[in-house]
N, C-alpha and C positions, 0 to 999 in steps of 0.2 A: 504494500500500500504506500502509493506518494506520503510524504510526512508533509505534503504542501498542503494537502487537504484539512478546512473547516469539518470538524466533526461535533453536528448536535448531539448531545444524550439528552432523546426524548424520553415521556413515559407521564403516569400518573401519577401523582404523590406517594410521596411512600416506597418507589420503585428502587430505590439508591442512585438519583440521578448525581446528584453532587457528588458522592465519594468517587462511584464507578466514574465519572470525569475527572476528576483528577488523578484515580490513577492511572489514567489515559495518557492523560496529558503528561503525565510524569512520565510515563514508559515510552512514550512519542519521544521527549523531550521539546514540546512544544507549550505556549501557554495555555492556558483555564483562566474563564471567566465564567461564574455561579449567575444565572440568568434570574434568579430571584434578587438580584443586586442594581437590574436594571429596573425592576418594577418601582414607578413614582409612588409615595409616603400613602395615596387615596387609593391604590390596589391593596397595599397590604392592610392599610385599614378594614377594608368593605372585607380581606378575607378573614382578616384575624376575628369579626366578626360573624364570619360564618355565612357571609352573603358570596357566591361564586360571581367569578367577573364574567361580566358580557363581551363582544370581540371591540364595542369602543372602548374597552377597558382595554382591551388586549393591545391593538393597535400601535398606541404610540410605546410600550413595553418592546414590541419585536422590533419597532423602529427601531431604539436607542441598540436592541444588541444587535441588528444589522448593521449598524454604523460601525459598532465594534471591530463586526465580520470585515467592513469593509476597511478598517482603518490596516488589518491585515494584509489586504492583498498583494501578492506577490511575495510575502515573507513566508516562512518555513510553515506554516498549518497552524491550527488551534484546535480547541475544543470548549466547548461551551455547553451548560445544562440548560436544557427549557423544555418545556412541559413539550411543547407543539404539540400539542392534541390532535388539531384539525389541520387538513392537507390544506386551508387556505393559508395556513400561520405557518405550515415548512416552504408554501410556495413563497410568500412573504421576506422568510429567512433566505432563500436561493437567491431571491433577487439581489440579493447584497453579494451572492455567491453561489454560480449557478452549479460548482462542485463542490457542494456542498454534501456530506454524507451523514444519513440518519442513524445512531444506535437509540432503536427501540428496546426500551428495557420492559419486559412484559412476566407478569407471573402472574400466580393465584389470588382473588381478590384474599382469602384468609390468610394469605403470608403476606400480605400488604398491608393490610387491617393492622395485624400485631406487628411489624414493624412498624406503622404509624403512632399506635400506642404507647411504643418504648421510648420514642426519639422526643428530647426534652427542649424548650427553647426554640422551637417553628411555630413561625403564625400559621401554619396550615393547619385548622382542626381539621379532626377525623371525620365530622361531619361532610363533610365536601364534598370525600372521594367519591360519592355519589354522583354528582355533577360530574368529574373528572371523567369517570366509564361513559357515561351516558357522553360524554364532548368528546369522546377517544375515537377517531378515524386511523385505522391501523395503515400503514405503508401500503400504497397500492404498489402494482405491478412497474411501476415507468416513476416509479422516485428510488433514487441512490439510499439503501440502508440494507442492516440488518435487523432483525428480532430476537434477542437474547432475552435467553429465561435468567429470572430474578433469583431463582432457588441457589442457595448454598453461601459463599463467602464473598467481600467484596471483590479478593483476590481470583476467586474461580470465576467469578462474574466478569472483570476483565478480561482475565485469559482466555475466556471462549467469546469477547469481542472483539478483543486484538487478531482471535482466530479465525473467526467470523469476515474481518473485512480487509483480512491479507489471504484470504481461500481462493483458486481460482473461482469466476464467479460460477460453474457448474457444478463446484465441491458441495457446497453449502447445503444444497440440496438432497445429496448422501450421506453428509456429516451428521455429528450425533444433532439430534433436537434440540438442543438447549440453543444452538443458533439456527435458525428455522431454515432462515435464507438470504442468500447475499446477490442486490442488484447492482449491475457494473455503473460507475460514475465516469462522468467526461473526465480526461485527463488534462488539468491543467498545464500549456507550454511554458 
């Protein structure tokens, strides 16, 4: 896999967007940026009250980490967490970067559940992830990502993403499950 490559870690809360990017971005050697960092003071309000945001909430949130994406271009890759729910918020984030590649972190709603309930210190309540499933457009056929299962350690979790979107793109589809499948991305010159 190019290391020149923008890689989202999408998913629903609770999925281990944050950690599993950074150890991406560690193992890339490239930077991390936590995409709940870009969300203005009135999203994380209306969440931390338990109200989910609507896509004008959304909006200018993909803006600011598009800019990011874009302040990158042409330097060695990144990685960045955000929810990207819905395939209009990853085509949103392409625009800043049309090699752009998605890790879908996907598991069980009741391993997500009880890892939501352990983690101490996030405006996300648990109440949400309702909202979250129901907004969850999973990777179509003709977007750049993979789908990795959420089960086991943050470390296994990496290592079957890093193996996931360095597979030729036919592997993926033989490979064990836990990475579902790997669509090929344009090659940045």
């Amino acid at each position: 896999m190019s290391t020149r490559r923008v890689i989202v870690v999408m998913g629903v809360a609770g999925t281990g967007k944050t950690t599993v990017g950074r150890l991406l971005a560690e193992a890339l050697g490239v930077p991390y940026a936590e995409g709940d960092a870009f969300h203005p003071a009135a999203n994380v309000a209306k969440m931390s009250a338990g109200t989910p945001l609507d896509d004008a909430d959304r909006w200018p949130w993909l803006d600011a980490i598009g800019e990011w994406i874009r302040s990158l271009a042409g330097q060695r890759g990144a990685v960045v967490a955000a929810s990207s729910l819905k395939r209009t918020y990853r085509d949103r984030l392409r625009a800043a970067d049309p090699g752009a590649v998605f890790v879908h972190l996907s598991g069980e709603r009741a391993l997500i559940e009880e890892r939501m309930a352990a983690r101490r210190g996030h405006f996300m309540p648990r109440a949400l992830l309702e909202s979250q499933f129901a907004a969850l457009e999973p990777l179509q056929d003709d977007e750049a990502g993979v789908v990795v299962d959420v089960s086991g350690s943050p470390e296994e979790i990496t290592g079957r993403a890093l193996a996931a979107l360095n597979a030729p793109a036919d592997a993926a589809e033989s490979a064990e499950p836990a990475a579902q499948r790997r669509l090929a991305a344009p090659e940045r010159n």
